[in-house]
Each structure stands twice: as C-alpha cells, then as structure tokens.
N, C-alpha and C positions, 0 to 999 in steps of 0.2 A: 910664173907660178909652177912647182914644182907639181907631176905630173905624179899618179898612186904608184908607179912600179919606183920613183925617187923616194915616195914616203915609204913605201914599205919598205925599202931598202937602208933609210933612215933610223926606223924604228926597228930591224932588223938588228944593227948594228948600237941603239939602247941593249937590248934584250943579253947579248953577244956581250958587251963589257960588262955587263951588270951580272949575267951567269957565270961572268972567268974568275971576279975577285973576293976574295974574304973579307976583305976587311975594307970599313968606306969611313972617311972622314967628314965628320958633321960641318966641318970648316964656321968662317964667321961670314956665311951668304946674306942674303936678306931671309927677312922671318917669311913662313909660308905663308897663302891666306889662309885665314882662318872658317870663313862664311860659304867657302867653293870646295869642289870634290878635286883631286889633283890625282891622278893613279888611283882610283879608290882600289882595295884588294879585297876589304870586308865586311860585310854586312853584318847588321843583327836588330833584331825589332824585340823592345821589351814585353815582358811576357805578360804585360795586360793592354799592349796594343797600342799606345799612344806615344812611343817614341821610335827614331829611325836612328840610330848608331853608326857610325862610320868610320875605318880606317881608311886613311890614306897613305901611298906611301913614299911619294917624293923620287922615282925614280929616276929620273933624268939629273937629282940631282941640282936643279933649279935654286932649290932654296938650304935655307939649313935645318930641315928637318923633315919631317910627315905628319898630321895631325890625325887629332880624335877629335872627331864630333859628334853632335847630336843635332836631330832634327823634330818640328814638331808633328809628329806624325796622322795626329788627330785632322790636323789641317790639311796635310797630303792628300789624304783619303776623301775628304770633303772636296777635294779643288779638282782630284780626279772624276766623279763624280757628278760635279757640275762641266766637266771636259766633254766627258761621252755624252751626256744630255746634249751642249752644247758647243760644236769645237769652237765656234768662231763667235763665243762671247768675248767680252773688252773688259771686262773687272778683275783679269786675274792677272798676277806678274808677269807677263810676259817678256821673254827674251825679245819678239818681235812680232810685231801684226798679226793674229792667226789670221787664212783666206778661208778658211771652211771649206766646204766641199764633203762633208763626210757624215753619213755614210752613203754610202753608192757611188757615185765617179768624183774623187776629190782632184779639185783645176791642177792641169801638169804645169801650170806658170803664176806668178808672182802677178799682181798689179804692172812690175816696172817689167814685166818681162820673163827673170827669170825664172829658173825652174825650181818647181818646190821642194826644198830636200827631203829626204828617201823617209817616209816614217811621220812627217810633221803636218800631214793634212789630219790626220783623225789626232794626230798628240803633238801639237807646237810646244815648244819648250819652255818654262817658267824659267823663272831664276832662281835657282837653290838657296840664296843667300837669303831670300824671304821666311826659308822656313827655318835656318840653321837658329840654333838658339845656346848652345857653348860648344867648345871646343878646347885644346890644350894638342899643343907642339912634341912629338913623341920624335925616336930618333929616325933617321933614313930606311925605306926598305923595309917596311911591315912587310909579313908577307900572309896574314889570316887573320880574323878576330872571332875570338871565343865568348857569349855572353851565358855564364852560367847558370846550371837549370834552376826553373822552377822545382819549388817545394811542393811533392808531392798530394803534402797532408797541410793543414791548416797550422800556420807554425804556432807556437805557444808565444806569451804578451814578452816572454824575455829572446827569441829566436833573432837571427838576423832582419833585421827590413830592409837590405840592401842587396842587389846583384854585383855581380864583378866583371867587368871584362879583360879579355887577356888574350896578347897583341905579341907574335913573336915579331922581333925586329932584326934583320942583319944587320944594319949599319952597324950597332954597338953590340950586338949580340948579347941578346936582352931580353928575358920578358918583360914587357913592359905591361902594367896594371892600373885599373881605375876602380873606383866605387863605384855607383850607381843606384838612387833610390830606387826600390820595386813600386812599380804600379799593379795593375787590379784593374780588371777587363770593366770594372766601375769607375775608374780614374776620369774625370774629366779636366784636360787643360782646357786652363784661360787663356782670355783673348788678352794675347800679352808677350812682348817679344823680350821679354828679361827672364832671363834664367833661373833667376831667386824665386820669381814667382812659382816655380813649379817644379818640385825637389828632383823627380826622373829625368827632366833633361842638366841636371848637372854632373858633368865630369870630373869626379873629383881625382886628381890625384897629383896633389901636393902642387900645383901651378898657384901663383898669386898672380893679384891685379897688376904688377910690373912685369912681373914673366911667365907667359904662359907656357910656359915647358914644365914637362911632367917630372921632379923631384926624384932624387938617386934612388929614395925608399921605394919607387913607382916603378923604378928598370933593376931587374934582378936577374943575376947570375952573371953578373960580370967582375965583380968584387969579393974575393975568396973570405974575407972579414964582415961580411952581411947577416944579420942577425939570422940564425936556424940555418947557416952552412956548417954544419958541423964537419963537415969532411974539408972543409976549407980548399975547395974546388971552383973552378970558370967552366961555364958553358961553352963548346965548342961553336964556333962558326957557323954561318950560313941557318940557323933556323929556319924550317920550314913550316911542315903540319905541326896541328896541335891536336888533343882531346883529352877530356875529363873523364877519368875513371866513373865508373858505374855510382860507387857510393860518394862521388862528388870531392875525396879527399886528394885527389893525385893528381898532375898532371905531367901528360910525355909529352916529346917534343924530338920530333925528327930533326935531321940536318944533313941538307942535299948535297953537302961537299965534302961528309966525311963518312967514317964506319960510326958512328955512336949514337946514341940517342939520349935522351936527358930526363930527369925527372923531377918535377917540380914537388913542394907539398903546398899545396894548396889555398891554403886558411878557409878551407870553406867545410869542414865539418860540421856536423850539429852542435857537437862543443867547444867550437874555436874559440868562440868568441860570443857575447848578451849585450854587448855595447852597439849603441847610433855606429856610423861612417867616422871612421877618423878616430874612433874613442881608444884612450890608452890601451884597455887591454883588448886593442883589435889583435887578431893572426896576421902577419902577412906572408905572403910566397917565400917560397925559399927554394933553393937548389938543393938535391940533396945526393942525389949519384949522376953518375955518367955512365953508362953500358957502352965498351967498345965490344965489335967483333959482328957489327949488323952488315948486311948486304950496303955498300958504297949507295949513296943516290937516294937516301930516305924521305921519302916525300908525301904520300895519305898516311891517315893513323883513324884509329877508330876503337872504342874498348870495348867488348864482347858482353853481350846485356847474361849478366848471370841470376837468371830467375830464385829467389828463393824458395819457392817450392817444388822447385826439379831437385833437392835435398833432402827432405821429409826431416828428419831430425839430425842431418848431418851440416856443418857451417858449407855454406858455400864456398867455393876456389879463392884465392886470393884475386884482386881484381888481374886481369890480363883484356890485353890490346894484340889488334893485326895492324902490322904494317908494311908499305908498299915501296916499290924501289924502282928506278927509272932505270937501274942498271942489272937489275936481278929478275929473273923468270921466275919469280917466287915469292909467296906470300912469308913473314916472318910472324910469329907467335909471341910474344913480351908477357912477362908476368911481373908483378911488381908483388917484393915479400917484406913482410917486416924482419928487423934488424934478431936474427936469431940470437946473438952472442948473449952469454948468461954472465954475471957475476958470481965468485965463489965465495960463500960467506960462512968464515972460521966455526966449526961448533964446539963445546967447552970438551966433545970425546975427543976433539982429533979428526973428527970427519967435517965435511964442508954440504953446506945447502948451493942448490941453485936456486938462484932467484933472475929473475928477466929485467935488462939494463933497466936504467932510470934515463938514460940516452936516447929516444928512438930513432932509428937510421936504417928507413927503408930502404932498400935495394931493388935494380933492373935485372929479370936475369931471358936471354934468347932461350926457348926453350923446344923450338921448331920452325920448319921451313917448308909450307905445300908448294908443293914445286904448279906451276902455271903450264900447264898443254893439250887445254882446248883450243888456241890458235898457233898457229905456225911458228912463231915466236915465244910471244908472254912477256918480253921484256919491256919496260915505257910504263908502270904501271903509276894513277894518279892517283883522284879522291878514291875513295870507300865507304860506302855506309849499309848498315845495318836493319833489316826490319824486321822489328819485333812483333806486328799486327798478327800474322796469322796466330800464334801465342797468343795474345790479347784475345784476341775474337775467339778462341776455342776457349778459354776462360773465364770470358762471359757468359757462353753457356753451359757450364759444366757445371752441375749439382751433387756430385759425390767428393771425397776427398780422392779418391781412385780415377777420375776424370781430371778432376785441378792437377793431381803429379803429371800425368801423361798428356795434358796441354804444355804444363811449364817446360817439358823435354820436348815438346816440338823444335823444331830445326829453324831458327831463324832465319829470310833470306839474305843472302850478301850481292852487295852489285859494287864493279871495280872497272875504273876508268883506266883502259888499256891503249896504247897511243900503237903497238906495234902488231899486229894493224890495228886500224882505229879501229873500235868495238868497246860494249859494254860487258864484259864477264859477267856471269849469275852460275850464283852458289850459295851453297847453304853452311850453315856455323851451329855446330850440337850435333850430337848423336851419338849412335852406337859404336864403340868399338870394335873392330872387327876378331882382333885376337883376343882379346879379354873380356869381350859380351858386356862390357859394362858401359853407364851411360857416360858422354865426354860432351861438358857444352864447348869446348874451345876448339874441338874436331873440323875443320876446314874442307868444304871438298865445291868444287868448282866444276860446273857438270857443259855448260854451254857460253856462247859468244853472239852476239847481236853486231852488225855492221854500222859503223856512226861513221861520217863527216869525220874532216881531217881537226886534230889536234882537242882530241878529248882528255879534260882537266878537272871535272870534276862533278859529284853525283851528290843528289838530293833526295831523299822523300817526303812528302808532304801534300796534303789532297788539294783535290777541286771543291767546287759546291756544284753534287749532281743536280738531274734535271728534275730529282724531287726533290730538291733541299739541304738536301744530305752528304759528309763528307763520303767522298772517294777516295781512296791513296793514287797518287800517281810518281812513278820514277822518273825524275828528271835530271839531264845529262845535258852538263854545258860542254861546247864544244869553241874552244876559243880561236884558233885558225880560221876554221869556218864559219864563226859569227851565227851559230843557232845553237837552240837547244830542243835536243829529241825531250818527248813526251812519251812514256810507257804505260800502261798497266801491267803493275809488277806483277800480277795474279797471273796472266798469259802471257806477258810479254809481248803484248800487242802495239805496235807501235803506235802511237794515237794522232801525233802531228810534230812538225819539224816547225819551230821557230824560230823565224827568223828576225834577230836583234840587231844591237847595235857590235860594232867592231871591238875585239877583242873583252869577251864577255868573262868577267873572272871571278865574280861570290855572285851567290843568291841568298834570301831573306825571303821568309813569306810571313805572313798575319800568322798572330800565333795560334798554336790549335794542339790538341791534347790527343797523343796517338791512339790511347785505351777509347776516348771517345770516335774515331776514326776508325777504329778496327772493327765496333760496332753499327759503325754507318749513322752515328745521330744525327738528329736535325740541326744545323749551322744557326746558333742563335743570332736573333736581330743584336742590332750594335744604336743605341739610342743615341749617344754623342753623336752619329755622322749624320743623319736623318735618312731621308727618301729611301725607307725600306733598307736601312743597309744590313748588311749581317758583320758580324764579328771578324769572321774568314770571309776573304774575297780574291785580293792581290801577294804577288809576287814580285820581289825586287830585281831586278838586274844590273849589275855594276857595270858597267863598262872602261875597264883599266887604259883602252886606246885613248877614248876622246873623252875621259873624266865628267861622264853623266849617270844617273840611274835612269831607266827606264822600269816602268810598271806597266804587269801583266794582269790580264781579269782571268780571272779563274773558275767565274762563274757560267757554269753550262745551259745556263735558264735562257742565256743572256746569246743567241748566236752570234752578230754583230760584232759583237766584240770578245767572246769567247777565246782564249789564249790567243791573245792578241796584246800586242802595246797599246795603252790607250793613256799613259801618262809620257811625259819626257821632264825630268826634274835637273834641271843646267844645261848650260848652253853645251852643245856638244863642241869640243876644243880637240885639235889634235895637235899631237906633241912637238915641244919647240924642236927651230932648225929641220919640221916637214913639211 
C-alpha cells in the first residue's frame, strides 16, 4: 500500500499536468458515474433550500467527461439531523456500520480492530447515490459553478420560474449551462427517487434518455457560429472564475493561462425571456467580447454591488467587476459598457441623425489596477468576495432620504485570498476620491492582512445561527493545502475557529439565507419540512476535490457539541486512482 508522502506525490503530479495544458480531449472513455461525486469543484443549494447542486470535474481524466448533478437536499438535512441525535442508528445508508461513540470519547477502534477513520465517529459516511436524483455528463475540468440569483421582488405570473446554473469547463472551453426549476423556502419534495417527480431536481440541458451529455446549445463559446455571437469569436482557454454582474445580465469569466477575460450575456434579464424552461423564445448565453491585456493568471472575479441610491437621480456606473491574478500583485478593475457605435441615418436636408445600433454588442474594457502591498508580496491572489451588510444594516435604520444616500455610499468590505504569504487581505470598495472629492463605488483600497494556513483558495460570507437565534455574518476562508477553514468575524476580524475538514477542500455552499435579512440580525426562521425544531439556516457544505465527498457543517451556536463542526459525511471518502 502506497504510503501519504506516495499519494501526495501522486496527486501532486494530477494537479502539475492538468495545470500545464490547454486543451484536453473528451476521448471515448467509459461514461462517468452519474449517482457519485468524482473531483466535485462546485457547490450550490437552490434558493428555497431543498436541492444540493453539484459539479464535478473528472480530473484525473478517468472517464469521458464530468457531471452535473442534483441532490435531494430535503433529505440531507433530515438524515443529518437524525446523525447528531444519534451517530450509531442502523436505518440510514450507510457506507459502513457506524461504532458510535459520540459525543464525548468516540472508540479509537473498529469492532475488527481497526482504527476508526479521522472524522467518522460523530459523521460515518452515507452513500451519496441515495440522495442523487438527476444528473447530465458535462465536458472534462469544470472548474466552478454558478447558481443564479434569486429574484429580489416577487416576479410577476409572466417572469422566469427557472434558475440557471453556469459551469466554466477547460476541457472544451466552454460555458457550459443548465435550467433549473425555482423552488421556495415552501417547496416540499416527495418521498420519491424519480426526478420527474419533483421539477427543481431536474437538470435540464438538452441530455435525453440515451445520452446524458449536456447538448452543443448547453456548452457555449466555443463555436464562433452560435446564436448571439455576433463578433463571431471563441473563448480562450483554460477558464477559470466566474460572476454575474449586479443586474444579473452579464457574465465574466477569467482564464488562468492567458491575458483575457470573457464575457458572456447572460439570458437572464428581466426581459429575456416569459416562457417555461426550454420554450422557443427562451435567451440563451452567448459570447460576446474577449478583453485582452489582463494581468496573466486570472483566477477570482467578483462584480462590485452598485447601490442605486449612492446616485440620487443620476444612472448608476455601468456594471464593473474586480479581478484577481496568481501572477500579478494587483487587483484589476473590469467594466462592462454597451456597444456605443451609432448608425447615421440620411435626412431629406443633407444632414444625418444618430440613432443607437439595433445590434447590441457589449464590450470588456480594464480600467485600473490597485496595486497589493500590505504583505511582503501580494502575488498568488484567489477567491474574492464582497460585503454588502454594513450598507444594508445602515439602511435599515435610516429614516431620512439624507441617511438612505450616505448608507448607500458606505464602503463595502472586500476579503481576498492571497497565497503569497498565505493570508486573508481586507479592504474596502467605494468611496471618496481623493483628488476630485467625488463619490467613486468601484475605489479599491486594501488596508490589512490576517495570517492563514498554507494554500488559501477561496472566500465566503454567510452567517451562523447565534446563540439567540439570530443570523451572524461570518467570513470564511477555505484553505486547500492545509485541509481547514478559518472562520472570521468580519466586523473585527476576530478569528473565531480553524476547521478542520476533509483533504483538499475546494467550494462551499451554505442553506440559503437573505443578506438584507442578516445585516439586520433577524430571527432564523423554523423550516417545517425537516421537523425537530429545524430552522431554514443551519449547515454548510464542503466539497472535498481529493477524496470526492461532501462534508456538512453546523453552524448553529445554540448547539456547542457540534457547533462548527462535521457532523454529516455524504460519500464514501475515495482517493484518487493510481494513490
């Protein structure tokens, strides 16, 4: 048996070919499984709670492709639940016997002996295949997955009823896209393992019953003839990060092996599209620019929350994004503008009108670069995310229109996963201009650094359930090298607790939860579908890309026992072939 410094060196030498080449061939392997997590890269939980999402992404190369799945999440949440009640019941899927023991001194040994793996006295492991409920074969080398937001407001009876998710893929270099019914924190699935039955766990995107591979209309930007490429352009290589602009219509897309970035459009406007999933006149994605001339190594993205009322009666900025480079000490600034060029239309004097194309064809354009030198470095930099809460929370109290401006211009915080040294950057995004006194939300400035664990990948916000009930924000920071993730309070930067996961920890997912409600600190509503007091908000997912499992966190502070703790394992933990 091959000893951990063979397997790291194994998987060392995955990571190492798989980061050298551009381009990777789907070949004619065997089909992946469908029912199992294989590399998962990406999480996403629908936004009324009862589905679990997953990319996978076939790194090693095994099979011929990666899949998209769905899980039934309703069921998750109940099975964890009866876990921490009881670890060593017998009616749940079990990967293998739980021994119990937990809490308080869980047995260092097995019935036969051995010794009980790292994590599985309080969470022995199910089998994933129990809860999977569809899937569809996407191409090699996801590398993220995006599940588009919730509708702020209550849509009108013609609006979308559908989510999207959106998968950047190296192998074919690709976005690749699916449908997704919306559910509604009132959704309750059936006791039922068929798909049909229950329209949010279907994956739609163009797979049929003889092949479950996602349909050319489903993978875009690779085909310069694709409907709405007007510039009749391919997407560069290597895709990395992804994010949806503020108003939901754009999406970027870094790529870690070149200068450019990409832009998608979307189809997810309010007026894309009034049609079911699938209906003739749906939108779909499209390619629309390429930007060369980015810092080499484009790797986090994230789009800059532009408040409508830091404007009074001026339009807000066009949407713009920050993004991150493993090879640059510097943050990049991205704005995305619509297609200025005018048509001149003959008048019977001799002179000519402008009128604005009937073409639209938005453009990328770099528009700055905050240089990184609060650590010794700055280079290596990963995720990035954005907190809008203190804005929110100063907006729910403000009763004058003179209060609402000067919330909306509050500074948002930024937190940036910096590998050289490992640390978490914090900085803020908005404010004043220094030479021209005017207000600027897309202003960058990076004031400190916090020390993390080796091989920091990427950053979350999203609360707890305090010890009155109530949401908390907390900052969290996966660190993949070192298999934990720090826990913050982004208010002081207080470190809260370091946890420790499974190997090589690369998305997280949490229960859905509504930031405006969070900034306020409301009360975490009950969740009636799971029973025994559950609330709405509770857990946290963790992928584990080494040995293709999820792990679930509690996040409930009432609860010390198991308070940011593992207290699910969803698939057997597997490490990679040939270790």
């Amino acid at each position: 048996m091959a000893g951990p410094r063979a397997r790291r060196s194994a998987l060392s030498a995955i990571l190492a070919v798989a980061a050298g080449v551009a381009c990777y061939s789907q070949g004619d392997g065997a089909d992946p499984p469908l029912d199992r997590f294989y590399f998962p890269v990406g999480l996403g939980v629908s936004h009324g709670g009862s589905v679990l999402y997953v990319a996978n992404a076939d790194f090693d190369l095994q099979y011929n492709g990666g899949t998209l799945q769905s899980y039934d999440l309703t069921l998750i949440r109940r099975h964890a639940l009866d876990v921490i009640e009881n670890p060593a019941r017998t009616d749940l899927p079990w990967v293998r016997t739980p021994v119990g023991g937990c809490p308080g001194n869980p047995p260092a040994s097995q019935p036969n002996g051995s010794r009980v793996p790292l994590g599985e006295a309080c969470a022995p492991p199910v089998r994933s295949e129990f809860y999977q409920r569809d899937s569809a074969v996407i191409g090699a080398f996801a590398t993220d997955m995006l599940l588009s937001e919730a509708p702020s407001v209550a849509p009108p009876a013609t609006a979308r009823t559908y989510d999207r998710l959106f998968i950047p893929v190296r192998g074919n270099a690709t976005l690749t896209w699916a449908n997704v019914a919306r559910d509604s924190a009132d959704s309750v699935a059936p006791d039922s393992r068929d798909p049909a039955a229950y329209p949010p766990w279907l994956v739609q995107c163009g797979q049929t019953a003889s092949s479950r591979r996602c349909d050319a209309r489903h993978q875009v930007g690779e085909d310069p003839d694709e409907v709405g490429n007007t510039r009749k352009i391919v997407m560069p290589g290597e895709p990395f990060g992804i994010a949806l602009s503020g108003d939901t219509r754009s999406i970027v897309i870094t790529h870690q092996g070149d200068t450019k970035s990409s832009l998608f459009f979307s189809g997810l406007g309010p007026n894309d599209t009034d049609t079911a999933t699938g209906g003739a006149a749906e939108i779909v994605p499209s390619l629309q620019f390429v930007l060369d001339g980015v810092a080499p190594g484009g790797m986090g993205l994230t789009s800059i929350p532009h408040d409508p009322d830091a404007f009074g009666a001026a339009p807000a900025p066009y949407p713009a994004f920050l993004q991150t480079s493993r090879a640059n000490a510097a943050v990049e600034l991205l704005r995305q503008y619509p297609d200025e060029a005018l048509d001149r239309v003959p008048l019977p004097d001799g002179g000519a009108s402008a009128t604005r194309s009937s073409l639209p064809r938005p453009f990328l354009a770099r528009e700055a670069a905050f240089p990184l030198v609060v650590s010794p470095s700055g280079v290596d930099s990963r995720g990035i995310a954005v907190d809008t809460s203190p804005r929110l929370g100063c907006k729910a109290r403000a009763t004058t229109d003179a209060e609402v401006l000067a919330c909306a211009r509050r500074p948002a915080r930024v937190f940036i996963a910096n590998r050289s040294p490992a640390s978490v950057l914090v900085g803020e995004v908005g404010g004043t201009n220094t030479t021209t006194g005017d207000y600027d939300p897309d202003l960058l400035t990076i004031s400190r650094a916090e020390p993390l664990s080796a091989g920091p990948s990427r950053v979350y916000l999203a609360p707890i359930v305090d010890v009155d009930g109530a949401y908390s924000l907390r900052l969290f920071v996966v660190c993949f090298d070192a298999a934990q993730v720090f826990v913050f309070d982004p208010e002081s930067m207080r470190l809260e607790n370091v946890i420790r996961v499974a190997p090589g920890p690369f998305a997280m997912a949490f229960d859905p939860f509504d930031m405006a409600a969070v900034a306020r600190h409301d009360q975490v509503p009950a969740d009636t579908r799971v029973g025994r007091n559950a609330t709405r908000y509770r857990f946290a997912y963790v992928a584990s890309f080494t040995q293709s499992y999820v792990q679930l966190l509690d996040l409930d502070r009432r609860l010390p026992n198991t308070f940011e703790r593992v207290v699910f394992t969803l698939g057997e933990p597997t490490n990679p072939k040939g270790t």
